[in-house]
C-alpha angles and dihedrals in degrees: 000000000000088000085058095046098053083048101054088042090075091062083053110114127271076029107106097205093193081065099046102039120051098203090054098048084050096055092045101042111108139241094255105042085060084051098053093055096035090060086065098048087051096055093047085048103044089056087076121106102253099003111122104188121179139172122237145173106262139159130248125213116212092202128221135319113074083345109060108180096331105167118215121183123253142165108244126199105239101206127187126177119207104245099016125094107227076251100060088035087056087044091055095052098048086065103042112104116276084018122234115222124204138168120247116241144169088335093314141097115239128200119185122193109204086109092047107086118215094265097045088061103090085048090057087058104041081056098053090046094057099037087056096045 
């Protein structure tokens, strides 16, 4: 009970619970606002010797729960590496640390970063990097 009660706590006004609770700032954050973080990583991306990375319209899925398989709309980085299958590319960044984890796509691997706050960016491509040296 006391676990509810601190929860609901967070909806609670002046709470702003998007600020409070990540799941919920996810689901909320507009198309725009992904896009926004994910050019950046693109061009960071896209720096790299054999590395083609691209933005593209893609779909969320906010799971189950309450939410089961709502799509929201998202932009998503399409990245292809020259030599590796989207399978052995996602391969690669699974392992990398801390590992990076896409969806598989029309021959691509997608990463979508809805679920990559702002500060977590330059994380994402350190990771990346490393994981394709």
């Amino acid at each position: 009970l006391a676990a509810l009660i601190a929860t609901l706590k967070l909806y609670e006004p002046p709470n702003d619970p998007r600020a409070r609770v990540p799941v919920l700032r996810m689901i909320v954050e507009g198309k725009a606002a992904i896009a926004r973080r994910a050019a950046r990583v693109v061009k960071a991306l896209g720096a790299l010797d054999g590395v083609q990375a691209t933005l593209e319209d893609g779909v969320s899925y906010a799971g189950g729960g309450a939410l089961p398989m709502s799509e929201l709309p998202t932009k998503v980085i399409r990245l292809e590496v020259q030599g590796k299958s989207a399978d052995e590319l996602a391969a690669t960044l699974r392992q990398a640390n801390p590992p990076v984890i896409g969806r598989v796509f029309k021959d691509a691997v997608n990463l979508d970063l809805r679920t990559v706050p702002a500060p977590q960016t330059r994380v994402l491509i350190d990771a990346v990097r490393a994981a394709l040296s």
